[in-house]
C-alpha positions as CSV (number, residue, x, y, z in Angstrom):
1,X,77.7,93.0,75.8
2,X,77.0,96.0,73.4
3,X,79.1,98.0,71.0
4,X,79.8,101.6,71.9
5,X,77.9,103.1,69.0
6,X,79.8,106.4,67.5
7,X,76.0,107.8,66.7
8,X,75.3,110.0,69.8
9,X,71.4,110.5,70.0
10,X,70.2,113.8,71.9
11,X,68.7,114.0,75.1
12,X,67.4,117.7,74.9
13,X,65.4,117.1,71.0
14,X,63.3,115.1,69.9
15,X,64.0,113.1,66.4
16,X,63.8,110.6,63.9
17,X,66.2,107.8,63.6
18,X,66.0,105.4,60.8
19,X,68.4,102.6,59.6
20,X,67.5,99.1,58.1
21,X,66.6,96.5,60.1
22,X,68.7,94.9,63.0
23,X,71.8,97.9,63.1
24,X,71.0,98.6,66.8
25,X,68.5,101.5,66.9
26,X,66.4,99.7,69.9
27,X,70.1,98.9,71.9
28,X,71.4,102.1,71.4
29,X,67.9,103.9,72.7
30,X,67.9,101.4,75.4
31,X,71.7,102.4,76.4
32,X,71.0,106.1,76.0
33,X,67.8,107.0,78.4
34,X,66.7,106.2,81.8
35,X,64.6,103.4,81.7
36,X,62.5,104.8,84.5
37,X,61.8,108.3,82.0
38,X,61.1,106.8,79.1
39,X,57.8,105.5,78.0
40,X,58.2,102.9,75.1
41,X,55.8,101.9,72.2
42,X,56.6,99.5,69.9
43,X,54.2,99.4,67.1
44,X,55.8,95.6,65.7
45,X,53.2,94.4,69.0
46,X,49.6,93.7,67.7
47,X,47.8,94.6,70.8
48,X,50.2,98.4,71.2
49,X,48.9,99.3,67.5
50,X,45.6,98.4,68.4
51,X,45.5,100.4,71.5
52,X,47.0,104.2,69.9
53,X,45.1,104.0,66.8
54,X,41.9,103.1,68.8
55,X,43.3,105.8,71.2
56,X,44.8,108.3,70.2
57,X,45.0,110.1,73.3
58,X,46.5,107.1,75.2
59,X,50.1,108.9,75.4
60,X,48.7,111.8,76.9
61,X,47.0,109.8,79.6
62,X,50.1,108.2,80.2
63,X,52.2,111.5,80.4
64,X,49.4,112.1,82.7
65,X,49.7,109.5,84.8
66,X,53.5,109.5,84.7
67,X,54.6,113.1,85.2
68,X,58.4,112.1,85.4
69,X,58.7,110.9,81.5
70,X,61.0,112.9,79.6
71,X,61.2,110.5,76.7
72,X,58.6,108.8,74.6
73,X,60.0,106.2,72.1
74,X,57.2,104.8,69.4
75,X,59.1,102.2,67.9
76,X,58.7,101.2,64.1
77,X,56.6,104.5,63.5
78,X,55.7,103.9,59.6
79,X,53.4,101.5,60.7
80,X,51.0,104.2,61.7
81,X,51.7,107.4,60.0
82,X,48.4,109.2,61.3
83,X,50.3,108.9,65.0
84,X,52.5,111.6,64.0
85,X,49.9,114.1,63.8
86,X,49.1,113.5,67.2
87,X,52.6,113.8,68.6
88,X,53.0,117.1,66.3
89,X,49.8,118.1,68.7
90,X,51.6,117.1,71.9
91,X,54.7,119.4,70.9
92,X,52.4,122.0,70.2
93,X,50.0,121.7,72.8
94,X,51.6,120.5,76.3
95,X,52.8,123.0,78.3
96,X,56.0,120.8,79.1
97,X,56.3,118.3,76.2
98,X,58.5,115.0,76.0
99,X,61.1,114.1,73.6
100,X,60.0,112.0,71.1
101,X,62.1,109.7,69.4
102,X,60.7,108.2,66.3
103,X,62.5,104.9,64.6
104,X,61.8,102.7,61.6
105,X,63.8,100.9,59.0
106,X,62.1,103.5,56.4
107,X,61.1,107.4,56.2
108,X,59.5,105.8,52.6
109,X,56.3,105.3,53.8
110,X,55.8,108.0,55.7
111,X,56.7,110.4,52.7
112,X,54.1,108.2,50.4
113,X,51.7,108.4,52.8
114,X,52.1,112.5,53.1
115,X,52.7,111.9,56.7
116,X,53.2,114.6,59.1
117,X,57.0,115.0,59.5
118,X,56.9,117.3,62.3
119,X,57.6,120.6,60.3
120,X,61.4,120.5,61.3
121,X,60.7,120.0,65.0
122,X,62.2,117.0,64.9
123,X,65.9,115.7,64.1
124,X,66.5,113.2,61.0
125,X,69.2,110.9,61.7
126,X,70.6,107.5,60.6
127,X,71.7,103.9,61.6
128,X,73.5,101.6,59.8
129,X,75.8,98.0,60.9
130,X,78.7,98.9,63.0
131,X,81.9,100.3,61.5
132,X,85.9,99.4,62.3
133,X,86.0,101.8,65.0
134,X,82.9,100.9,66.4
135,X,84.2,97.2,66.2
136,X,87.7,97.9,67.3
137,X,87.4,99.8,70.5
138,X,85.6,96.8,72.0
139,X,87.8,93.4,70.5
140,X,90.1,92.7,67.8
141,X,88.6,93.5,64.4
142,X,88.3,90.6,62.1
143,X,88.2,91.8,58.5
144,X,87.7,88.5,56.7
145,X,84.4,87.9,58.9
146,X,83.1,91.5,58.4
147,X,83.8,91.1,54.3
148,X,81.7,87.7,54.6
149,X,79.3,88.2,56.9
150,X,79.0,91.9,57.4
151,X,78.7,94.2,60.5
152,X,75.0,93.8,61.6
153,X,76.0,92.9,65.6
154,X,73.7,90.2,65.6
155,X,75.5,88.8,62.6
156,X,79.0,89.7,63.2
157,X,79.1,88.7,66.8
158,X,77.0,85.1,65.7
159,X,78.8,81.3,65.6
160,X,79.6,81.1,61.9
161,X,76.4,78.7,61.1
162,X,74.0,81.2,62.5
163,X,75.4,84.1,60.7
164,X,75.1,82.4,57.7
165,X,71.5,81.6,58.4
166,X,70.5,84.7,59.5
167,X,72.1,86.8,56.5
168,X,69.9,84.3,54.7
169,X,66.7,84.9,56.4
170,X,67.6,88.9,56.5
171,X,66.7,88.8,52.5
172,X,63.7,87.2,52.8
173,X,62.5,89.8,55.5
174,X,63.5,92.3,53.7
175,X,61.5,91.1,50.6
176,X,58.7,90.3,52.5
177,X,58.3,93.1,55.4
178,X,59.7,96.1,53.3
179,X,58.7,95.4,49.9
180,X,55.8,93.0,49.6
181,X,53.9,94.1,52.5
182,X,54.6,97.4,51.3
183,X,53.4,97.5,48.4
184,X,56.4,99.2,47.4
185,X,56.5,97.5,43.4
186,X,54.1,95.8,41.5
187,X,55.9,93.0,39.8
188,X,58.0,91.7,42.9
189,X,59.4,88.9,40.6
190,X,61.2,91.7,38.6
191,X,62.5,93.4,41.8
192,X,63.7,90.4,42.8
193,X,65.9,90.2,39.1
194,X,66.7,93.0,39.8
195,X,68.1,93.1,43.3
196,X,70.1,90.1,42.3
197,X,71.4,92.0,39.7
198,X,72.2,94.7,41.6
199,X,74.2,92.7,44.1
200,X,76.3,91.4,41.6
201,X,77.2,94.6,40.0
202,X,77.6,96.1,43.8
203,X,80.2,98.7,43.3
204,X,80.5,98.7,39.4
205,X,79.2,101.8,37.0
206,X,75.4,101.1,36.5
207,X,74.3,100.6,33.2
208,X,70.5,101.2,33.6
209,X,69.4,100.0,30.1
210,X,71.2,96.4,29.7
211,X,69.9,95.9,33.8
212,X,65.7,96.9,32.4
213,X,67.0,94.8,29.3
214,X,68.1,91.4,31.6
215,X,64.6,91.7,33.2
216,X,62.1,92.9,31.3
217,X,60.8,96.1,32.4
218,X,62.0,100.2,31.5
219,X,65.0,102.2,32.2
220,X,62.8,104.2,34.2
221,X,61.8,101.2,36.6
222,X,65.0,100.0,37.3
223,X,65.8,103.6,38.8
224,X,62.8,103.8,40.4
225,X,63.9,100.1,42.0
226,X,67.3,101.6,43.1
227,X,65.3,104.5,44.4
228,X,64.0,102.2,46.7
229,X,67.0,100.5,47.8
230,X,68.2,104.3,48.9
231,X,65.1,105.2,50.5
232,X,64.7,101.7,52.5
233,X,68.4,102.5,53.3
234,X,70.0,99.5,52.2
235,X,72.3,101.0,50.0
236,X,73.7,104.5,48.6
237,X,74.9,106.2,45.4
238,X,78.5,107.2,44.4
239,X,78.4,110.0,42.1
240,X,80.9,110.3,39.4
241,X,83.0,113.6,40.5
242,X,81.6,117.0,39.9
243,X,81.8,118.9,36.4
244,X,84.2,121.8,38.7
245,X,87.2,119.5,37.0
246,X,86.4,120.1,33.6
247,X,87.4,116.5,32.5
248,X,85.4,114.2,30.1
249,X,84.3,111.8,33.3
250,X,81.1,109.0,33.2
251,X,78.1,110.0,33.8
252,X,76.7,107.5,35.8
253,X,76.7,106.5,39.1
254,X,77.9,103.2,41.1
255,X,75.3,102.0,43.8
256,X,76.8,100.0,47.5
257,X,74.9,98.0,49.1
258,X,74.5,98.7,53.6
259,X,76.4,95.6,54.3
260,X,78.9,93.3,52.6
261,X,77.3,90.6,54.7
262,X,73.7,91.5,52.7
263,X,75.1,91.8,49.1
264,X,76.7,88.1,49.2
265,X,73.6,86.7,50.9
266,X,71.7,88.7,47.6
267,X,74.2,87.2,45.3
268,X,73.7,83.7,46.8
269,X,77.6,83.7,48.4
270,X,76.7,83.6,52.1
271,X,77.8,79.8,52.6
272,X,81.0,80.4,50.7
273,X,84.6,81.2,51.3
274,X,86.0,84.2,50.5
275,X,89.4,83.7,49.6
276,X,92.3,86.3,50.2
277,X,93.6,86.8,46.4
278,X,90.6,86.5,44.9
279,X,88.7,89.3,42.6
280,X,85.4,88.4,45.1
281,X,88.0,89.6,47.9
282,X,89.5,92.7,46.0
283,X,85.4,93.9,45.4
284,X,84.4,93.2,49.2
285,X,87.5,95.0,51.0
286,X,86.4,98.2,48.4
287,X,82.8,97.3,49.1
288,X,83.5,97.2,53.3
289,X,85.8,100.4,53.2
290,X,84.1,102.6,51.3
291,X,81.3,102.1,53.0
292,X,82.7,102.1,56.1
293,X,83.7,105.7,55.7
294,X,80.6,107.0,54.3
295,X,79.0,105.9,57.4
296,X,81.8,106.8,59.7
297,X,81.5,110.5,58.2
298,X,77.5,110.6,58.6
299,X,77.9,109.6,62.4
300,X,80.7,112.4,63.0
301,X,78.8,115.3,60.7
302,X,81.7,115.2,58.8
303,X,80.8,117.4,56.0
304,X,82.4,115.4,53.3
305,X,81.8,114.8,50.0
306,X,82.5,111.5,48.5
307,X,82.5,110.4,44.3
308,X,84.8,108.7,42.4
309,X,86.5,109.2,39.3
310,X,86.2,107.3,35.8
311,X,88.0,109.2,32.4
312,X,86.9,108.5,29.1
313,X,90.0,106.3,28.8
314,X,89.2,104.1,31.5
315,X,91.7,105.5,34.7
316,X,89.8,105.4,37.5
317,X,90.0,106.3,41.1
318,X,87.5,104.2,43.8
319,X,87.0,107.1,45.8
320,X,87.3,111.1,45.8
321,X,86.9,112.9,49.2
322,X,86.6,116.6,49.6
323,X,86.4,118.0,52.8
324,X,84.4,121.6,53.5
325,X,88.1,123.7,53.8
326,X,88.8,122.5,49.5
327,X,91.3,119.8,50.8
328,X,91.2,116.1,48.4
329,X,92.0,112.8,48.8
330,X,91.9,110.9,45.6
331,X,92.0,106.9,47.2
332,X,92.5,103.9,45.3
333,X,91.6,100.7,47.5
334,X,93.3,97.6,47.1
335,X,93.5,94.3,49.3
336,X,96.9,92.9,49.1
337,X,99.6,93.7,51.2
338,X,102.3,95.2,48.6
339,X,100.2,97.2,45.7
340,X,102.4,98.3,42.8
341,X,102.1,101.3,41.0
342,X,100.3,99.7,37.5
343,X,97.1,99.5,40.1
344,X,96.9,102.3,40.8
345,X,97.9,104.3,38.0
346,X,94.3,106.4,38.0
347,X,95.7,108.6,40.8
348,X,98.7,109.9,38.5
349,X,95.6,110.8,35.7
350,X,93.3,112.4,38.4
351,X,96.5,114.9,39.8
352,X,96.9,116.0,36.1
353,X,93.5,117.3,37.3
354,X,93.9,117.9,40.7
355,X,97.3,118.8,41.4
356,X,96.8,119.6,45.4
357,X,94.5,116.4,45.9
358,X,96.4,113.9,48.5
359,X,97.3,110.8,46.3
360,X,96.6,107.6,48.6
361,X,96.3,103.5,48.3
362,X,94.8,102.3,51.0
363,X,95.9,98.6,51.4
364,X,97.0,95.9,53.9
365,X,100.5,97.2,53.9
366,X,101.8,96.6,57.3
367,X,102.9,100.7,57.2
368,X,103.0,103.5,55.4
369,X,105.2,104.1,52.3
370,X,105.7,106.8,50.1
371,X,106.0,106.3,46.2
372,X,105.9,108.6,43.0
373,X,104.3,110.7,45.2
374,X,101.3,108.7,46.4
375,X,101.1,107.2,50.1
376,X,100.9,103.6,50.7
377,X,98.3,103.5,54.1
378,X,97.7,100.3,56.1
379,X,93.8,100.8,55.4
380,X,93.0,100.8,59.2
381,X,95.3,104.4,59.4
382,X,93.0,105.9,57.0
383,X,90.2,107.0,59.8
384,X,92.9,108.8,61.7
385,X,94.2,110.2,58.7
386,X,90.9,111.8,58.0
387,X,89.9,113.1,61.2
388,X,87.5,110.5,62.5
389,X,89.1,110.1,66.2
């Protein structure tokens, strides 16, 4: 049985969808069109890459042969760019074209390989490991599991042995089928450094000089190396909230990781307990819901946008919302069940700034409090809060 996915692909364009590797893009396709109108090509099969780049006209025969397709699906498309200039043809050319739906884990290569992106003519849109409300409106969402083994469905829904040892393997693939094979850098032992590194400061300010420092190579590379973990779409920046507040704020960014499955499997933690209490549990439930929303927002075209905030004297807030009619939420995260006000003092620096901006902890209380003017939200309340229903 499948998830109900909140990412609703057209019928009536044609697009790109791209998301790392094992979120769902094939299921979902497969849910979404007629079997019967939809003529698939998965470019992962030796023998289909051998027959479209020896044929390039071998979808046009089909469409041909097959006048009732109204969908043509060419699965893991970066694997041969030149394809798309014949399906830019096709949409130019036939006098009833299909929709084509284009997938891969990365738009990277395409864009190195000056691919043809279809000159707008196609949608852009994204897949990542299924969220709480994706989760929750088919069984009983299980927070510990998601913080230890992630949300990827084959993972999440897996017997706790095979999770384990497919988070495992999922790094290895990922090294090997997205980097290596790629091409992507040329000293893959200092990428590897480097993405270790990067697991274990998940969620933390990044210091780009002390990370070059720890594994020999320039500033310069190790942005370049994040660069790639955004473009491959296993992670994304959170920028430091805009200069529009005048305040003396960091300058840097924070980079989280896709999956809090991923990151621990990176960090070598996939076999291990996480234990409620813990500062490992504290950084995952951040990790998870922060995450969580960013994705949530990108599947509802929720126009938001999310930083954080970080003063000069250390007050910080995990995460700053602001939504396209100027409302704010300034939200500090914290796991435990009962958060007192010492944590999250930050929000009483950042309303000496922002004055109107909704002060929220979002914890595991069992309901909502209000106190000194900030509301203490069972973290699960937050999407309804927000508008994702």
């Amino acid at each position: 049985m499948s998830y109900s996915r909140l990412l609703r692909l057209p019928e009536q364009a044609s697009f790109f969808l791209f998301g790392p590797r094992q979120v769902g893009k094939t299921t979902l396709i497969n849910c979404t069109y007629n079997s019967t109108q939809t003529l698939v090509l998965n470019l992962l099969f030796i023998e289909t890459l051998a027959l479209v780049s020896q044929n390039p006209n071998h979808i046009r025969e089909s469409l041909a042969a097959n006048p009732n397709i109204k969908y043509v699906v060419i699965d893991e498309i970066q694997l041969y760019p030149p394809l798309l200039n014949e399906v830019h043809a096709m949409m130019e050319g036939l006098a009833c074209p299909p929709h084509f739906i284009l997938t891969g884990s990365s738009a990277r290569k395409l864009r190195r390989q000056n691919a043809n992106m279809l000159g707008g003519r196609a949608w852009n849109l994204a897949m990542f490991p299924l969220t709480y409300l994706e989760i929750s409106k088919r069984e009983e969402f299980a927070l510990t599991k998601a913080l230890v083994r992630g949300t990827l469905p084959a993972i999440y829904s897996a017997d706790e042995e095979q999770a384990i040892m497919k988070l495992k393997s999922y790094v290895d693939i990922y090294l090997d089928e997205e980097v290596k094979k790629e091409a992507l850098v040329r000293n893959l032992f200092a990428f590897m450094e480097f993405l270790r590194i990067a697991a274990e400061t998940n969620g933390k300010i990044i210091n780009y000089t002390n990370i070059a420092q720890d594994i020999g190579v320039d500033a310069a590379t190790v942005k370049e190396y994040y660069t790639i973990l955004e473009d491959t779409l296993l992670g994304f920046y959170l920028r430091p909230i805009g200069r529009s507040f005048r305040a003396k704020v960091t300058k840097h960014p924070k980079f989280y990781f896709f999956d809090t499955g991923v990151v621990r499997a990176i960090s070598r933690k996939a076999g291990f307990p996480l234990d409620y209490g813990t500062q490992d549990y504290g950084d995952a439930f951040e990790h998870f819901l922060i995450k969580d929303l960013v994705h949530t927002a990108k599947y509802l075209q929720k126009d938001f946008d999310f930083s954080f905030y970080r003063n000069q004297h250390g007050s910080e807030v995990d995460l700053i919302i602001e939504s396209p009619d100027g409302k704010i939420y300034a939200i500090e995260i914290k796991s435990s069940i009962d958060p007192k006000p010492k944590e999250y003092r930050g929000l009483f620096s950042f309303a000496e700034l922002a004055p109107k901006a909704e002060l929220i902890c979002a914890c595991q209380a069992k309901h909502r409090l209000l106190r000194k003017g900030v509301m203490i939200m069972p973290w699960q309340e937050l999407y309804q809060y927000l508008g994702f229903n």
